[in-house]
mmCIF file of the N, C-alpha and C atoms, coordinates in Angstrom:
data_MODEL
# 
_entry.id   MODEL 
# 
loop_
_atom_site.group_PDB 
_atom_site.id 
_atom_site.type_symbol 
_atom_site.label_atom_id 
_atom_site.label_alt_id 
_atom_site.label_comp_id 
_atom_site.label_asym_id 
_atom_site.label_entity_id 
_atom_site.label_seq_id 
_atom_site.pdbx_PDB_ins_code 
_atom_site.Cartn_x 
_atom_site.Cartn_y 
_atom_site.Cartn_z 
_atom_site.occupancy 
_atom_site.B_iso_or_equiv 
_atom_site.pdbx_formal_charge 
_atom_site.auth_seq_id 
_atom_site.auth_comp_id 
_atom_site.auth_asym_id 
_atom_site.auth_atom_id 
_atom_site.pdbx_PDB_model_num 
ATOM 1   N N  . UNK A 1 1  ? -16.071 -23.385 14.843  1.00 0.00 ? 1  UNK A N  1 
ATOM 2   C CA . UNK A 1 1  ? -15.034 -24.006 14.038  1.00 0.00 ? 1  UNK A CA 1 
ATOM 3   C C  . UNK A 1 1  ? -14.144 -22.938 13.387  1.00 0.00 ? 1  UNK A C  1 
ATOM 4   N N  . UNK A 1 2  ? -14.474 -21.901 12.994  1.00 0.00 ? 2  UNK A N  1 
ATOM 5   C CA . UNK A 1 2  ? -13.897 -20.500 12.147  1.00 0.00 ? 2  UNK A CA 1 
ATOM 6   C C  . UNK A 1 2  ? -13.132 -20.105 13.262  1.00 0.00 ? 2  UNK A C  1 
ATOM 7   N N  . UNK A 1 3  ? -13.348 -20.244 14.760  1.00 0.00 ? 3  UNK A N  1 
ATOM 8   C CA . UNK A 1 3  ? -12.572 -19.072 15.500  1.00 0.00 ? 3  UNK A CA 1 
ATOM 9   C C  . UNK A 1 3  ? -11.809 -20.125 15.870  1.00 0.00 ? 3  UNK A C  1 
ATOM 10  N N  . UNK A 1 4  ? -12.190 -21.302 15.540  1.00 0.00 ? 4  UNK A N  1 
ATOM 11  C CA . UNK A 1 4  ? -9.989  -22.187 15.984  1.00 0.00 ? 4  UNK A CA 1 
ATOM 12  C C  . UNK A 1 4  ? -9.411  -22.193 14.273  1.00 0.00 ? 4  UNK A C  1 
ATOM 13  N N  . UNK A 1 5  ? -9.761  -22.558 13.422  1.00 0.00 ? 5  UNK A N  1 
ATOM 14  C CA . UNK A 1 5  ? -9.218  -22.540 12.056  1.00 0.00 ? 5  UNK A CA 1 
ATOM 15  C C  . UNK A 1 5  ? -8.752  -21.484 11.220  1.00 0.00 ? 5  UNK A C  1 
ATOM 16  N N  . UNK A 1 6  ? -9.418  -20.180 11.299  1.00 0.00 ? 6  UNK A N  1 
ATOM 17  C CA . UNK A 1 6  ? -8.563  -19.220 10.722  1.00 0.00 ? 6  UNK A CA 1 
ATOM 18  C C  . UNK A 1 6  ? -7.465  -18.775 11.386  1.00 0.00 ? 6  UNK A C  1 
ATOM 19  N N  . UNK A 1 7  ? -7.550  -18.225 12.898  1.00 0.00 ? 7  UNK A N  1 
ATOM 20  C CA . UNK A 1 7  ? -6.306  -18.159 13.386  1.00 0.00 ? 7  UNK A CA 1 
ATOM 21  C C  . UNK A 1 7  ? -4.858  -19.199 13.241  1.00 0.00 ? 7  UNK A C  1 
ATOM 22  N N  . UNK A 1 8  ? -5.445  -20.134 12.943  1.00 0.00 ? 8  UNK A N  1 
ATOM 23  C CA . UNK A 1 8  ? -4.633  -21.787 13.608  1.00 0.00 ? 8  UNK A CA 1 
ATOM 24  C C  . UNK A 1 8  ? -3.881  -21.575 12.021  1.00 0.00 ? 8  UNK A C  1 
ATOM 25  N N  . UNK A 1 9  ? -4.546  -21.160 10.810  1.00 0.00 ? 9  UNK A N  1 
ATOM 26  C CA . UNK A 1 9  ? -3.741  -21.348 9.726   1.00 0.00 ? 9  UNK A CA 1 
ATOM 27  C C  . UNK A 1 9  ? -3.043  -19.792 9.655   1.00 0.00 ? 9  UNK A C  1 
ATOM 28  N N  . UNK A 1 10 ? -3.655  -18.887 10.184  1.00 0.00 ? 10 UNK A N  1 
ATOM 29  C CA . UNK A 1 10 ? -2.350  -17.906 9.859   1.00 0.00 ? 10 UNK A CA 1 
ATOM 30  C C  . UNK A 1 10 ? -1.249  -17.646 10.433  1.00 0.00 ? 10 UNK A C  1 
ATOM 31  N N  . UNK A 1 11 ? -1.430  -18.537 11.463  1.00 0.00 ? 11 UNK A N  1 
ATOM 32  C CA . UNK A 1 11 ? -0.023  -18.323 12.452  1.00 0.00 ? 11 UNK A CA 1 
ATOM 33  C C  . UNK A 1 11 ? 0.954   -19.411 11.493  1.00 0.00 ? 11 UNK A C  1 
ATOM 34  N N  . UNK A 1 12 ? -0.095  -20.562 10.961  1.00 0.00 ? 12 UNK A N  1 
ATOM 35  C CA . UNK A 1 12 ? 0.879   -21.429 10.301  1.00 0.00 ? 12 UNK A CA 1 
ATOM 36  C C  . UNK A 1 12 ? 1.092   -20.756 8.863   1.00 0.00 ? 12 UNK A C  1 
ATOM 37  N N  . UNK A 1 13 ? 0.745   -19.948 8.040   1.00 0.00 ? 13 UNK A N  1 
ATOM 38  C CA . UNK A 1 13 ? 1.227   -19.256 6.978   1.00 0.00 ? 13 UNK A CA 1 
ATOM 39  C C  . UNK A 1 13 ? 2.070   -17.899 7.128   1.00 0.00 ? 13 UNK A C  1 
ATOM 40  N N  . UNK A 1 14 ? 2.439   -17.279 8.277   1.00 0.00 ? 14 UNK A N  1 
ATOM 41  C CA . UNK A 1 14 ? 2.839   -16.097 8.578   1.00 0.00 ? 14 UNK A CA 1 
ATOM 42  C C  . UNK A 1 14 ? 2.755   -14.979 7.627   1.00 0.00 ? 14 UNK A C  1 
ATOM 43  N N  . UNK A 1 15 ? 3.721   -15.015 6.763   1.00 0.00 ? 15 UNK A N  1 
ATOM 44  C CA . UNK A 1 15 ? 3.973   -13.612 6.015   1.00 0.00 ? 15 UNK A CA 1 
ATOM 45  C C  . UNK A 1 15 ? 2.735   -13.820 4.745   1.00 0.00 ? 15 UNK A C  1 
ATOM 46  N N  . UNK A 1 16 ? 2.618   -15.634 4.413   1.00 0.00 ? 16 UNK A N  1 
ATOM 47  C CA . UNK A 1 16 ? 2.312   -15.715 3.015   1.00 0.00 ? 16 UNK A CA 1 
ATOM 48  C C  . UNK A 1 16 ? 0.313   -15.261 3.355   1.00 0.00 ? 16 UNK A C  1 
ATOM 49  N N  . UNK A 1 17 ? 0.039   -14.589 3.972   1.00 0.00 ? 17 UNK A N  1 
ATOM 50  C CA . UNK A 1 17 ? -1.348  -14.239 4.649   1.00 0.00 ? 17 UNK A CA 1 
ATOM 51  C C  . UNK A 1 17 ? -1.569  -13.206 3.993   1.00 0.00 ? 17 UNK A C  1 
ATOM 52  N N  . UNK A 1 18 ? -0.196  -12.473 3.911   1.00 0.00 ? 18 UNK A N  1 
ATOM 53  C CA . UNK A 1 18 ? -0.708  -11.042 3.208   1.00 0.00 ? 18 UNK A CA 1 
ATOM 54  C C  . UNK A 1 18 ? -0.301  -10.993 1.877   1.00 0.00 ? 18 UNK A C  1 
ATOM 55  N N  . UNK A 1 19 ? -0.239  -12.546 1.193   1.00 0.00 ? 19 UNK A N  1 
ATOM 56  C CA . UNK A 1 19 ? 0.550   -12.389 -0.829  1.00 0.00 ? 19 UNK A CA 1 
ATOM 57  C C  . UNK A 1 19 ? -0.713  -11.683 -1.576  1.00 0.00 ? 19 UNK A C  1 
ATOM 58  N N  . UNK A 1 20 ? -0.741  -10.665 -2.457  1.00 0.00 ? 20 UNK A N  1 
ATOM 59  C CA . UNK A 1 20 ? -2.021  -10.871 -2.859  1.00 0.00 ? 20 UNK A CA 1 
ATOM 60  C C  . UNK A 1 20 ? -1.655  -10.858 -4.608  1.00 0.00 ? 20 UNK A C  1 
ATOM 61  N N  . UNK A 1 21 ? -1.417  -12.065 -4.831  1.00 0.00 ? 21 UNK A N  1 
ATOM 62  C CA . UNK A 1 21 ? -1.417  -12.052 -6.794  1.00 0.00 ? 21 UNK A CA 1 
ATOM 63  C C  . UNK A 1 21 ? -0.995  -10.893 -7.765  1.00 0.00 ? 21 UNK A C  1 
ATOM 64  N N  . UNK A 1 22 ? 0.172   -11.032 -8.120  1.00 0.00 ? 22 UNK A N  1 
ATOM 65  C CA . UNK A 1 22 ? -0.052  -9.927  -9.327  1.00 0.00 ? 22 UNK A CA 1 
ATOM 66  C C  . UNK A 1 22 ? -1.235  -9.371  -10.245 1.00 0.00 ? 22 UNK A C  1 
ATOM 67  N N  . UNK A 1 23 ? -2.312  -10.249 -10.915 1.00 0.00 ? 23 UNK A N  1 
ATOM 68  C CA . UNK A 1 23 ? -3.625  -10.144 -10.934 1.00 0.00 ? 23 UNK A CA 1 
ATOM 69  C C  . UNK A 1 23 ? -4.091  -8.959  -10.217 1.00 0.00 ? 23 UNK A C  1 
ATOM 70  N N  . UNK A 1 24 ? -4.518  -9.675  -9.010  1.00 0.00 ? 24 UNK A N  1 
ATOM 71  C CA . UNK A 1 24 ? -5.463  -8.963  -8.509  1.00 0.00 ? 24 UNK A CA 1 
ATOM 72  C C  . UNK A 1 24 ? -5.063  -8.066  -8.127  1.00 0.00 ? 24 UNK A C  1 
ATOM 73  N N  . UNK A 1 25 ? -3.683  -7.782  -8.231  1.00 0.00 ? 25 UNK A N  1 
ATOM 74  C CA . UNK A 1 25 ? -2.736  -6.330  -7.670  1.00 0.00 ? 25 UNK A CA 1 
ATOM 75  C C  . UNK A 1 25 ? -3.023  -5.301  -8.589  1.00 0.00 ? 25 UNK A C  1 
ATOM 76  N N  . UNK A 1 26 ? -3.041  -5.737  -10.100 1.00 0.00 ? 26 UNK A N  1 
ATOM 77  C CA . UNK A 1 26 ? -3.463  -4.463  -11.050 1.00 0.00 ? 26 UNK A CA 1 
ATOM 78  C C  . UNK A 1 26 ? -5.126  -4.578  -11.176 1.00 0.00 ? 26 UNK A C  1 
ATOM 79  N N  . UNK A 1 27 ? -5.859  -5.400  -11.078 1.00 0.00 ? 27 UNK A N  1 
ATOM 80  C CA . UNK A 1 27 ? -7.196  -4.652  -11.154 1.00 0.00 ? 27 UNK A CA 1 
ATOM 81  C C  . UNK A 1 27 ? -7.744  -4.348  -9.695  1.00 0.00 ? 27 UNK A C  1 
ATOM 82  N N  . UNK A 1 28 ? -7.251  -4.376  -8.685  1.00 0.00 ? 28 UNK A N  1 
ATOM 83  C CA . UNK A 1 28 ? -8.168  -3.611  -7.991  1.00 0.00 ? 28 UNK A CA 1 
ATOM 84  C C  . UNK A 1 28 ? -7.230  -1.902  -7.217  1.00 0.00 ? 28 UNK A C  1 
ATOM 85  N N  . UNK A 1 29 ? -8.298  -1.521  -6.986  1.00 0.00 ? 29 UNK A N  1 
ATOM 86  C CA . UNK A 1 29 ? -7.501  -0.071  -6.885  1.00 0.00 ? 29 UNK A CA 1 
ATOM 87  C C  . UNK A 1 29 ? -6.601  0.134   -5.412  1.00 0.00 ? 29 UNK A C  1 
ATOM 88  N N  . UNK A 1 30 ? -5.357  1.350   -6.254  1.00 0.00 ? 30 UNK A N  1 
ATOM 89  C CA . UNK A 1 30 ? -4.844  1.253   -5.040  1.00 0.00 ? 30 UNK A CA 1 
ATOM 90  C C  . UNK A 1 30 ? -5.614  2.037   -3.883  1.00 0.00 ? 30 UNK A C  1 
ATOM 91  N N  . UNK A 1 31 ? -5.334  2.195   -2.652  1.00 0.00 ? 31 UNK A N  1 
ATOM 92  C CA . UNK A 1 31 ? -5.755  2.148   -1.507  1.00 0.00 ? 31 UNK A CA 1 
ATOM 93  C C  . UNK A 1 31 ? -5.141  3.417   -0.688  1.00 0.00 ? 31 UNK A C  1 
ATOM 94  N N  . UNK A 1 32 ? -4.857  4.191   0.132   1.00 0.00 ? 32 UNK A N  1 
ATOM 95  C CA . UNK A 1 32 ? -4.477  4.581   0.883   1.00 0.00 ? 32 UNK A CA 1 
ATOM 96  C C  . UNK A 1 32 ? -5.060  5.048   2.794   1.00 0.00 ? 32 UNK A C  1 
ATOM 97  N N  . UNK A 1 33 ? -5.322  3.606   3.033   1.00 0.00 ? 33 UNK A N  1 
ATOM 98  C CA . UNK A 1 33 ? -5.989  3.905   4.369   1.00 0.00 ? 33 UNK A CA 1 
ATOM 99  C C  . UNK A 1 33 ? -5.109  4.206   5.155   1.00 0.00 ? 33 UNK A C  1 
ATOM 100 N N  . UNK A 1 34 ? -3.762  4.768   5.277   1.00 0.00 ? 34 UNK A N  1 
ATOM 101 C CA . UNK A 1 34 ? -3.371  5.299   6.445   1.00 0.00 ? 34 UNK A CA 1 
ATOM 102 C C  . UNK A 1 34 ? -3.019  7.115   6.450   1.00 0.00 ? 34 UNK A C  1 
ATOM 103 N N  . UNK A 1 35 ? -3.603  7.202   4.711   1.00 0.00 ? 35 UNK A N  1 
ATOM 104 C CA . UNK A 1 35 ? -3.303  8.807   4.468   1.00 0.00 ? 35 UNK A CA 1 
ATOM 105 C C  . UNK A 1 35 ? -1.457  9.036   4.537   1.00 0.00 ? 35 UNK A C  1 
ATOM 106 N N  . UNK A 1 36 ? -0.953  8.102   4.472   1.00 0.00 ? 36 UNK A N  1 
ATOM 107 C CA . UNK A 1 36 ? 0.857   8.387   4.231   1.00 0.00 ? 36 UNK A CA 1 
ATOM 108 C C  . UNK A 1 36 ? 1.062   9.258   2.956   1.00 0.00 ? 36 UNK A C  1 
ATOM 109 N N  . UNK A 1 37 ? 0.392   8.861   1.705   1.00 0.00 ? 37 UNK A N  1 
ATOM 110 C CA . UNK A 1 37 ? 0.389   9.240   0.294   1.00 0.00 ? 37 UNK A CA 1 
ATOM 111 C C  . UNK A 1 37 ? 0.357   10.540  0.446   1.00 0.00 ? 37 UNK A C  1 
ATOM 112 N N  . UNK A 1 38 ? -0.987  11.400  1.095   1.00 0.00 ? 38 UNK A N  1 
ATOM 113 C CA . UNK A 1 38 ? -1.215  12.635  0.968   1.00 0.00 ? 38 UNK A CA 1 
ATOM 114 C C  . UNK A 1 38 ? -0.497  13.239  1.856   1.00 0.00 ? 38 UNK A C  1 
ATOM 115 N N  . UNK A 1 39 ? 0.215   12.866  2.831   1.00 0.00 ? 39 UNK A N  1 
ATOM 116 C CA . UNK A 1 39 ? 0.491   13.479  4.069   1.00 0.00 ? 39 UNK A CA 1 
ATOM 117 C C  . UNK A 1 39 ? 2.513   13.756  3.505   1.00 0.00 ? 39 UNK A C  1 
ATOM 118 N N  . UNK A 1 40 ? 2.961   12.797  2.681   1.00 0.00 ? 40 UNK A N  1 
ATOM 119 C CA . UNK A 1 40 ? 3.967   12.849  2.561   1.00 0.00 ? 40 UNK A CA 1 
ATOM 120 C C  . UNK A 1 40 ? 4.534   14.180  1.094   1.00 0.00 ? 40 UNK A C  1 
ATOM 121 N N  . UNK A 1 41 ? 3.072   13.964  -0.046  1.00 0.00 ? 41 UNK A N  1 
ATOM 122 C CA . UNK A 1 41 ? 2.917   14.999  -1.059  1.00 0.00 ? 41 UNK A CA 1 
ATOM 123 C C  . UNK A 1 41 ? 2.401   16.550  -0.206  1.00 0.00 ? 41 UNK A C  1 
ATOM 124 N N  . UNK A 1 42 ? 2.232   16.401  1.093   1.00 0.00 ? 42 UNK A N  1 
ATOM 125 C CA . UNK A 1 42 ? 1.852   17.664  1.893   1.00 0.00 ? 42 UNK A CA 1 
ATOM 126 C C  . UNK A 1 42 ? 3.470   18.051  2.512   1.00 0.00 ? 42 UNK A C  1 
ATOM 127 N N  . UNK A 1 43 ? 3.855   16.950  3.071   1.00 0.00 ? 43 UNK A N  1 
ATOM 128 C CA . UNK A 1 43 ? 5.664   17.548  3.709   1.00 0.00 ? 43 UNK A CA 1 
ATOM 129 C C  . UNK A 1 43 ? 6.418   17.618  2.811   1.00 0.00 ? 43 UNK A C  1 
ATOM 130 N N  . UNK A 1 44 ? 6.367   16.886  1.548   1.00 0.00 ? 44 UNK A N  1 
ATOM 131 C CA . UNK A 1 44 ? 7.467   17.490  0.261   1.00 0.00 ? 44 UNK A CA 1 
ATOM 132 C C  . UNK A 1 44 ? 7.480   18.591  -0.492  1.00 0.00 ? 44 UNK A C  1 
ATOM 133 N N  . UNK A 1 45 ? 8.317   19.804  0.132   1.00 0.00 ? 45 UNK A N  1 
ATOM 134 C CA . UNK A 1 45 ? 8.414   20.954  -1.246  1.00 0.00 ? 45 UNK A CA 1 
ATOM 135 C C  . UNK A 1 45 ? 8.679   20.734  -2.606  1.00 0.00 ? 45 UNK A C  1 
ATOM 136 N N  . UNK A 1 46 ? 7.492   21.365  -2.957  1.00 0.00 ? 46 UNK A N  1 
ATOM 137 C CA . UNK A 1 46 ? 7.793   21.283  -4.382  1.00 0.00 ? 46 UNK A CA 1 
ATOM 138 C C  . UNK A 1 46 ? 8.659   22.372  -5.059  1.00 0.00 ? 46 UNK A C  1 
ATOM 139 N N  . UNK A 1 47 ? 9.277   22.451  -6.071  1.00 0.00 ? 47 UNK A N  1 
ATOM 140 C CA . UNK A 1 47 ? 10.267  23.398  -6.784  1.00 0.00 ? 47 UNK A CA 1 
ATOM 141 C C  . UNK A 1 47 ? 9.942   23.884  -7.792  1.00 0.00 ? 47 UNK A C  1 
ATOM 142 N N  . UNK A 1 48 ? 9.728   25.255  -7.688  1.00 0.00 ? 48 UNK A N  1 
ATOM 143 C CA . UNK A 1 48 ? 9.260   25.858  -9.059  1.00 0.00 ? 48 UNK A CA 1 
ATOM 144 C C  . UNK A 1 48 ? 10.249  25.769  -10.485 1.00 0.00 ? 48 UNK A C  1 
ATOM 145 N N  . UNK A 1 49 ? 9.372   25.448  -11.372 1.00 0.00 ? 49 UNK A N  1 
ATOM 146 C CA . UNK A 1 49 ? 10.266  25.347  -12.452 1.00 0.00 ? 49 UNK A CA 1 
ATOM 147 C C  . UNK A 1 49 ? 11.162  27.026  -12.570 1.00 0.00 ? 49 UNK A C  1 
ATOM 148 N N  . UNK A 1 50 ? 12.552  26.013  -12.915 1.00 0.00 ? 50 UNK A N  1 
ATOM 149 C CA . UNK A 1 50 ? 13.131  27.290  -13.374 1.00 0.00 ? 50 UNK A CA 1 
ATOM 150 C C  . UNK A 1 50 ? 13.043  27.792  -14.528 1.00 0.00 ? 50 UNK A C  1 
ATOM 151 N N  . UNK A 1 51 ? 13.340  29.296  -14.777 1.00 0.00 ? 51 UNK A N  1 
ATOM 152 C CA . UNK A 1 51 ? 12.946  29.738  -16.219 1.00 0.00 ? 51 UNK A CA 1 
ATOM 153 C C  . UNK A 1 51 ? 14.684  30.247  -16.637 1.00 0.00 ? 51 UNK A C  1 
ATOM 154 N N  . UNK A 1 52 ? 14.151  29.528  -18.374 1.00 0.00 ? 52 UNK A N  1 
ATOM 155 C CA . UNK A 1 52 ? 15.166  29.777  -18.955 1.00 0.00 ? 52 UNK A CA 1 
ATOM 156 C C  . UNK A 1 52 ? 15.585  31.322  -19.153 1.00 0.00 ? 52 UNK A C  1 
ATOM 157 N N  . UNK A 1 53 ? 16.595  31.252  -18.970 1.00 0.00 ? 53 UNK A N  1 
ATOM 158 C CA . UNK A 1 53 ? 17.288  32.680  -19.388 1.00 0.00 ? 53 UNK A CA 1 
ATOM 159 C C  . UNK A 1 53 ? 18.325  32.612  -20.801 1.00 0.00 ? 53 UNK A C  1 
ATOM 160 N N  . UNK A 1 54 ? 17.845  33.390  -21.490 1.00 0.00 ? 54 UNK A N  1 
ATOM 161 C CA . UNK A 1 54 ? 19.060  33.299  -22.905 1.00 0.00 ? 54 UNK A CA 1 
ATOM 162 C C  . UNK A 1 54 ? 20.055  34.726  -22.935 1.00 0.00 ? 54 UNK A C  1 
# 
């Protein structure tokens, strides 16, 4: 019964499959399973602070 009914309703909910609550958006943690986060703080140069000169 599960392998005709879950499919059968997400094709009929499309996008709204992936809403997930403001709620539950701030208490559970964020995530990074595709490693984009670290990979993108790895290709961005960072800039040394400049020093003041008087």
């Amino acid at each position: 019964m599960r392998v005709v009914l879950v499919p059968a309703t997400m094709v009929l909910l499309g996008n709204a499959n992936w809403w997930l609550p403001r709620r539950l958006d701030r208490i559970l943690p964020k995530m990074d399973l595709e490693g984009t986060e670290t990979l993108e703080a790895v290709q961005t140069p960072t800039r040394e602070p400049e020093e003041l000169t008087v």
